[in-house]
C-alpha positions as CSV (number, residue, x, y, z in Angstrom):
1,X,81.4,-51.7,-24.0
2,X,78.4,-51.5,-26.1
3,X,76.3,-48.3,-25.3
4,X,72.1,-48.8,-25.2
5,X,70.4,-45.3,-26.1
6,X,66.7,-44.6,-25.4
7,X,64.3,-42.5,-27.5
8,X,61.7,-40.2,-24.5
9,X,59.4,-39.2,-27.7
10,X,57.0,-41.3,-27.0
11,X,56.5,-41.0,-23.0
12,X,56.3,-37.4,-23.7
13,X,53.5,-37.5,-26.2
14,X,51.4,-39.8,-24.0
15,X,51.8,-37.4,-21.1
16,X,50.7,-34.4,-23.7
17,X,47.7,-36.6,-24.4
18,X,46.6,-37.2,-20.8
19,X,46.6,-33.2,-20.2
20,X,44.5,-32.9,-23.2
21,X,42.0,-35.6,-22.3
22,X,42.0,-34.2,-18.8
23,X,41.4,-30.5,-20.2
24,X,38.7,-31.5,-22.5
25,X,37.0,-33.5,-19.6
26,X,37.4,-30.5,-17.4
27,X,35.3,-28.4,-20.1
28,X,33.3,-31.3,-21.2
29,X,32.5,-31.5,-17.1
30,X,32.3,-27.6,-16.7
31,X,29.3,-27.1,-19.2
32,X,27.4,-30.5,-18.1
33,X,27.0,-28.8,-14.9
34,X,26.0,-25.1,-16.0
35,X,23.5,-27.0,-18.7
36,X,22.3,-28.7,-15.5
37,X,22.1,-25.7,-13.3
38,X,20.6,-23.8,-16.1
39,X,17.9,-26.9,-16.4
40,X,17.3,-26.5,-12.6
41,X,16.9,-22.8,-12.6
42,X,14.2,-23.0,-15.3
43,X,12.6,-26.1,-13.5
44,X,12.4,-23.5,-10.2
45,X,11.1,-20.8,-12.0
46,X,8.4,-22.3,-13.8
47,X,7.7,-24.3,-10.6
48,X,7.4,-20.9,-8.7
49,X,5.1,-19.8,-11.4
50,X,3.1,-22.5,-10.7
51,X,3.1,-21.9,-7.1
52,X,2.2,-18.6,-7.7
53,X,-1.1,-19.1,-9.9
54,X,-2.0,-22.0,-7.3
55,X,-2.2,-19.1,-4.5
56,X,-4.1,-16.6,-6.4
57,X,-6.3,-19.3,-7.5
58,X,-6.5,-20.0,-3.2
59,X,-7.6,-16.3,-3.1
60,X,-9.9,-16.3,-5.6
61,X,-11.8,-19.6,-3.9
62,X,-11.5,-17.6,-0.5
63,X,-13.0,-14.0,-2.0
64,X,-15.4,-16.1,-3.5
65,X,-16.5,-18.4,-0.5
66,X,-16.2,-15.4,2.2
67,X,-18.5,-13.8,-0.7
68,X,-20.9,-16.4,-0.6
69,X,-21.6,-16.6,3.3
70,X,-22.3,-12.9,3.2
71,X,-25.2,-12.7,0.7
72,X,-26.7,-16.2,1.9
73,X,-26.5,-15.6,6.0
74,X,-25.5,-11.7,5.9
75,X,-22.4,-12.6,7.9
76,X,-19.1,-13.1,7.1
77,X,-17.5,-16.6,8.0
78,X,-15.6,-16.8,11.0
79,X,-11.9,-15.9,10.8
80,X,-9.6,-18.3,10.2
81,X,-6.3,-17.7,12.1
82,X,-4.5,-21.5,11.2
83,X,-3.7,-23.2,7.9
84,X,-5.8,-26.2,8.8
85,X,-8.8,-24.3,9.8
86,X,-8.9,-22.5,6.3
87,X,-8.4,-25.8,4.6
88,X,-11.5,-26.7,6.2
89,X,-13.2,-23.5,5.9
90,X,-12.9,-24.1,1.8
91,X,-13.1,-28.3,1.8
92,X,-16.7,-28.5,1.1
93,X,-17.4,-27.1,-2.8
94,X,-13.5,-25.9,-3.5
95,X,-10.6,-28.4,-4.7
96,X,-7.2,-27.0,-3.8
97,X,-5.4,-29.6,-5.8
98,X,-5.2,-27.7,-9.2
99,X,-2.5,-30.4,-11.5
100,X,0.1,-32.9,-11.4
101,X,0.2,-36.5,-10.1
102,X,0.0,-37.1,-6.0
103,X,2.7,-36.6,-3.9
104,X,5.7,-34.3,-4.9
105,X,4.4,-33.6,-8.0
106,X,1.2,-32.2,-7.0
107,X,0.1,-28.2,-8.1
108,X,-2.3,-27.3,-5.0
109,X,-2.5,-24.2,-2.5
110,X,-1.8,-25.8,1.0
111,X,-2.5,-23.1,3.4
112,X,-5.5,-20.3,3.7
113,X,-5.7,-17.5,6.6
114,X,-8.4,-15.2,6.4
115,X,-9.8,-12.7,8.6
116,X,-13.1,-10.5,7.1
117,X,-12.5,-7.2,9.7
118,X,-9.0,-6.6,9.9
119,X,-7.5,-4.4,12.7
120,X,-6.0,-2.2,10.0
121,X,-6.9,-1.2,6.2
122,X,-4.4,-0.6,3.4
123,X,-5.1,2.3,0.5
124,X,-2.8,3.6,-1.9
125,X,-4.5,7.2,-2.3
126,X,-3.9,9.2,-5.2
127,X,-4.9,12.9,-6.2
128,X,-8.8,11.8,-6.2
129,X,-10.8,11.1,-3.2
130,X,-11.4,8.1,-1.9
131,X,-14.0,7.4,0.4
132,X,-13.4,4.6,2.9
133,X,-15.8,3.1,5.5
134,X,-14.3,3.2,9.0
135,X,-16.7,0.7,10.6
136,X,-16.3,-1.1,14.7
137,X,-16.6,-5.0,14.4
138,X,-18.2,-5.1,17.3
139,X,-20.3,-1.8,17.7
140,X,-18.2,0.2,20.2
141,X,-17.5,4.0,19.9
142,X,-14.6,5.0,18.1
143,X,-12.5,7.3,20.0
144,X,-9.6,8.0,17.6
145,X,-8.4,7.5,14.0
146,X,-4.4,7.0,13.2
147,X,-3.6,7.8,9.9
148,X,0.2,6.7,8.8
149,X,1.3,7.3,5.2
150,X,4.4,7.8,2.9
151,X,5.1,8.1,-0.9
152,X,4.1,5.5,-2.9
153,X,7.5,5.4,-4.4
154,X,9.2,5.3,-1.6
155,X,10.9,8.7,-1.5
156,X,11.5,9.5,1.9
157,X,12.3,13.0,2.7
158,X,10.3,15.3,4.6
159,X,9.8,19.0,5.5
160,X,11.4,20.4,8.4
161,X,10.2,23.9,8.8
162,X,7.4,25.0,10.7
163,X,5.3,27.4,8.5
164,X,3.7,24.1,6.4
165,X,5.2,25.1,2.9
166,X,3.2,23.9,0.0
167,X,6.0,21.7,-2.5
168,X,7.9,25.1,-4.5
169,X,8.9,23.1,-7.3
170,X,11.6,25.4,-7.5
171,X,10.0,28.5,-7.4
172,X,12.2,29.7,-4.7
173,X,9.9,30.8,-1.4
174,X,12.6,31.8,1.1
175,X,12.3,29.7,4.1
176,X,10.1,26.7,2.8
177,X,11.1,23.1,1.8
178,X,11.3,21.8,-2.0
179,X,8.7,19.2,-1.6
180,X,7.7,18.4,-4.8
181,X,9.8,15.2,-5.4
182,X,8.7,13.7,-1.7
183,X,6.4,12.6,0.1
184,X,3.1,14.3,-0.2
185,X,0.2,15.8,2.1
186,X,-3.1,14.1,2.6
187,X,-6.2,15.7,3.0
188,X,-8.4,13.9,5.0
189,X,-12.5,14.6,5.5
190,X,-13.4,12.5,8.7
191,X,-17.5,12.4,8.8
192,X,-19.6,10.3,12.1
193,X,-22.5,8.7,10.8
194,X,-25.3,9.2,13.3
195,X,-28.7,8.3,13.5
196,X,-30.5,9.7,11.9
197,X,-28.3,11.3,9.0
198,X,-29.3,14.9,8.6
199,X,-27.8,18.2,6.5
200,X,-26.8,19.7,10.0
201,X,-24.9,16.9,11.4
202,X,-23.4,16.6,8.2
203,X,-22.1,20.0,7.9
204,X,-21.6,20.5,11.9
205,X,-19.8,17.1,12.6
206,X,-17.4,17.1,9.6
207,X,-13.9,17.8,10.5
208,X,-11.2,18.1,7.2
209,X,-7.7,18.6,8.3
210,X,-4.3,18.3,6.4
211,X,-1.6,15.8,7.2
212,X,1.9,17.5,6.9
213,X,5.1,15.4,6.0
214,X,6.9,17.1,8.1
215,X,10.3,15.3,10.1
216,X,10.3,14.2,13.7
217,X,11.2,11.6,16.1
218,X,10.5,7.9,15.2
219,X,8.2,7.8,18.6
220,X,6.2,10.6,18.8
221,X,3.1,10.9,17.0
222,X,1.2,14.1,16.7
223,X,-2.6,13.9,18.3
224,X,-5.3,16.4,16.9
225,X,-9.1,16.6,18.4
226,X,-11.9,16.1,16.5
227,X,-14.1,19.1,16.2
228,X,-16.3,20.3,19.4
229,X,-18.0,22.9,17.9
230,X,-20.2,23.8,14.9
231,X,-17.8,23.5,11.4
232,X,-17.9,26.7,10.4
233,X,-16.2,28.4,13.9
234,X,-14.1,25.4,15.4
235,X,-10.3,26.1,15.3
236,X,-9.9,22.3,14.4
237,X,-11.7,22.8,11.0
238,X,-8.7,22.9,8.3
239,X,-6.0,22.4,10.7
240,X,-2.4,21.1,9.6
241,X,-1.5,17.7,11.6
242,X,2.3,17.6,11.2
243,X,3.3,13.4,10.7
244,X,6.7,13.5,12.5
245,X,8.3,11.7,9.7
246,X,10.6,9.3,10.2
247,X,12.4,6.6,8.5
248,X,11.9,3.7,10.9
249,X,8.6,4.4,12.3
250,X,5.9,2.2,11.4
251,X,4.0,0.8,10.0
252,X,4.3,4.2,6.9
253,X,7.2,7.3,7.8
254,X,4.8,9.2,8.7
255,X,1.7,9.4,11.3
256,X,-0.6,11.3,12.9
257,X,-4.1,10.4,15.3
258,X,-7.0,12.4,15.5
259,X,-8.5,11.8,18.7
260,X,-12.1,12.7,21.0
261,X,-14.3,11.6,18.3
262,X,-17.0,10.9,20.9
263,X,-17.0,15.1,21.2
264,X,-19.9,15.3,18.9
265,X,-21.2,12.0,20.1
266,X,-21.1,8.7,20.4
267,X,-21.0,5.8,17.2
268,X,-19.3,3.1,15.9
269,X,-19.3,4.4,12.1
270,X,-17.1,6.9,10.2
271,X,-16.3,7.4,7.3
272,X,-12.8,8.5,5.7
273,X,-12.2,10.6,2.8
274,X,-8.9,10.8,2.0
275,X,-7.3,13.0,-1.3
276,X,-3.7,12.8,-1.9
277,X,-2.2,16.3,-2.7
278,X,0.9,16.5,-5.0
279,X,1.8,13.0,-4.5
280,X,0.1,9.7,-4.4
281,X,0.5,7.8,-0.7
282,X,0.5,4.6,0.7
283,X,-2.0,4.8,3.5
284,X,-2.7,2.6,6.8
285,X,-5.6,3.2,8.9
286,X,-6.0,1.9,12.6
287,X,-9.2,3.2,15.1
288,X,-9.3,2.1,18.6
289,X,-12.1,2.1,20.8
290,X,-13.1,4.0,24.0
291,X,-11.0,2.8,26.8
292,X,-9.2,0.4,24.5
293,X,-5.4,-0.6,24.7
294,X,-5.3,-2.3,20.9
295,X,-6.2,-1.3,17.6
296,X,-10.1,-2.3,16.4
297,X,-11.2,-4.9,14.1
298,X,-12.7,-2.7,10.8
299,X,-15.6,-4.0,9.0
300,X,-16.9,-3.5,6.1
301,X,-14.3,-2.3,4.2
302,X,-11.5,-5.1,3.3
303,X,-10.8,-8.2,4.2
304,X,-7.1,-10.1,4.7
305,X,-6.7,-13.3,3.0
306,X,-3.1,-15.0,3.0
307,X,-2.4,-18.0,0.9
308,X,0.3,-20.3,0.3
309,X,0.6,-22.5,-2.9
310,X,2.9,-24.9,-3.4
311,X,4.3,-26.8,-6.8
312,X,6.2,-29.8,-6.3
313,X,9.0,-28.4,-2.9
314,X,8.4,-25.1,-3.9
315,X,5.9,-22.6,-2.5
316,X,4.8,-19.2,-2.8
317,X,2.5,-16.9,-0.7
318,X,0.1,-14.4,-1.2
319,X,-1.1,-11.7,1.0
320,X,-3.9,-9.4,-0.6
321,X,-6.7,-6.8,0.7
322,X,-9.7,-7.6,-0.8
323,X,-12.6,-4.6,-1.1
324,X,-15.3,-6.0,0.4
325,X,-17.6,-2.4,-0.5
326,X,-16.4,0.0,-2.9
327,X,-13.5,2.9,-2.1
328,X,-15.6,5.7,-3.8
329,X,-13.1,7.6,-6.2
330,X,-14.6,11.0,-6.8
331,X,-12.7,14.2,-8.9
332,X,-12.0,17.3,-7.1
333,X,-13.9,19.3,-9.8
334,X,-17.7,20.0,-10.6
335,X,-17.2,21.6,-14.2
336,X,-14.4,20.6,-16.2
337,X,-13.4,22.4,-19.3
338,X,-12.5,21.0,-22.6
339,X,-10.1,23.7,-23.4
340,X,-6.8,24.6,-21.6
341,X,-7.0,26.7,-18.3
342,X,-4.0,29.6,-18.0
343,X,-2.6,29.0,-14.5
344,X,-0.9,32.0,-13.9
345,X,-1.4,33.0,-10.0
346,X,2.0,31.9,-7.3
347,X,1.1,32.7,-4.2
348,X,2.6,32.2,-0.8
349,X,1.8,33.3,2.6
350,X,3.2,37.3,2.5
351,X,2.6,37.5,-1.5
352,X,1.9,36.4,-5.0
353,X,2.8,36.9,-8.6
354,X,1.8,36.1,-11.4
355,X,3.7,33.4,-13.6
356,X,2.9,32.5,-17.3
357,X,3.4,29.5,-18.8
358,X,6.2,29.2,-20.4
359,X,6.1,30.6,-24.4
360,X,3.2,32.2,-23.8
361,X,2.3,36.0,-23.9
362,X,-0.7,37.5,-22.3
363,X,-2.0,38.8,-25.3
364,X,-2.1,35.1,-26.7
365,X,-4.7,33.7,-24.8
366,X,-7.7,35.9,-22.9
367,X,-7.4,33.2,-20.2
368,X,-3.8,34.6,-19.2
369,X,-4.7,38.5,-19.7
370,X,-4.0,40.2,-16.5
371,X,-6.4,42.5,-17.5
């Protein structure tokens, strides 16, 4: 019998090729879709950009509208608490649509809240005085000021003895706390406006105490009278108000109240100076009322706008404080010299030394002669 041999060669070669073809697809397939999700990823970020300039263009309008009601009818507009009545609040003289063709494709801002006395005010306070106007909305006596602050960076630890340290800096004080990579101390100037304003009730009603970053429970929060007395003999003048730090109280880590401000009389205007020392702070400031149960609306200092803007489906927001006076920035210093000052004097309670710079000799400079 005749024997029929067949050659496999070829049925294995095609079967090579097909794994080929379907590897190169694969790849071919594999960077088609990362070129398309790198295409949408731009496509979302400049659409988010666009979002974003169509908000702060919505707060510009409303800064500028809430602006324009003040100096024509000396009042500010009405809050508005809903999208639609902001919308309507801006429709006459201010277009929100800003680009792009109707529909999806539309740059616009699509929502505006705004509220012109806020029930609290937002500072970051650095190592110069700022001077802020605490002012009731509706002309009630203040009764108390809360004061809540924490680093600026975000650094959140805090003292935890009793003898309110100053930050070492590592110069070693036995017993105190090395503050001087935390949160920092505010000095705070609180000064009742009366009428009339005069030199006495000036220097007589004035009370300055210092907030303390010092650790406590989440829901305590340390209360401090206002002076009762004339400045110059009241134990409350220069007092240190501890904050009870603490990572999840709100809204800042730390807090502290200073309460019967009616003790030198009655009025619904204070104002706030505030100095950061060591540290610049992020500051919130709430007042409530006498007899109150919720914080007071503020005016005249900021006001709270909150926009949305939208590109095409994507939409950012804004939420801003907007000055409505000016936060008064003033140095800590009457003469300032154009020359280097020795600082050469540590001192701590129970002591002092003195403590060149380093490299210099006190022969070297007349500044850092002991003599």
């Amino acid at each position: 019998m005749k024997q029929v041999r067949t050659k496999q060669q070829g049925f294995v070669s095609i079967i090579v090729a097909l794994v080929i073809m379907i590897f190169v697809t694969l790849v071919a397939l594999g960077f088609a879709f990362l070129a398309r999700q790198n295409q949408e990823q731009n496509q979302n970020r400049q659409l988010s950009t666009q979002a974003f300039y169509a908000a702060e263009s919505g707060v510009n309008d409303t800064v500028k509208f809430m602006l324009d009601r003040l100096e024509s009818t000396g009042v500010l507009p009405a809050d508005a608490t809903t999208c639609q009545a902001g919308m309507n609040a801006l429709s006459a003289g201010y277009n929100p649509n800003l680009g792009g063709d109707t529909g999806n494709d539309q740059i616009e801002y699509t929502c505006v809240l705004f509220q012109g006395a806020p029930r609290s005010l937002e500072y970051t306070i650095k190592e110069t005085s700022t001077i802020i106007p605490v002012h009731s909305k509706s002309g009630q006596p203040l009764e108390s000021i809360t004061i809540s602050w924490q680093d600026e960076q975000g650094n959140n630890s805090f003292a935890t003895n009793n003898s309110h340290w100053l930050p070492q800096d590592g110069t070693g004080v036995s017993g105190g706390d090395n503050l001087a990579g935390s949160t920092g101390i505010l000095r705070a100037t609180i000064i009742p406006i009366f009428n009339p304003i005069t030199k006495d009730s000036l220097l007589n009603d004035t009370q300055t105490a210092f907030f303390y970053p010092k650790a406590g429970a989440a829901n305590t929060v340390s209360q401090q009278s206002f002076v009762t007395s004339n400045q110059s003999t009241d134990l409350g003048q220069g007092v240190w108000v501890d904050g009870n730090c603490n990572n999840a109280k709100q809204p800042r880590f730390c807090k502290a109240t200073i309460t019967n401000l009616t003790a030198r009389g009655a009025t619904d205007k204070f104002y706030l100076r505030l100095r950061g020392i060591y540290r610049s702070s992020k500051v919130t400031i709430t007042a409530r009322e006498v007899a109150a149960t919720e914080d007071a609306q503020l005016a005249n200092a900021q006001a709270s706008v909150d926009v949305t803007g939208k590109a095409n489906n994507v939409l950012r927001r804004i939420q801003v404080r907007v000055p409505f006076q000016a936060s008064y920035h003033r140095p800590e210093f009457a003469v300032e010299s154009m020359e280097s000052i020795c600082k050469r004097l540590v001192s701590w309670p129970g002591g002092s030394s003195v403590d060149l710079p380093s490299g210099v000799n006190a022969g070297d400079e007349p500044a850092c002669s002991p003599n």
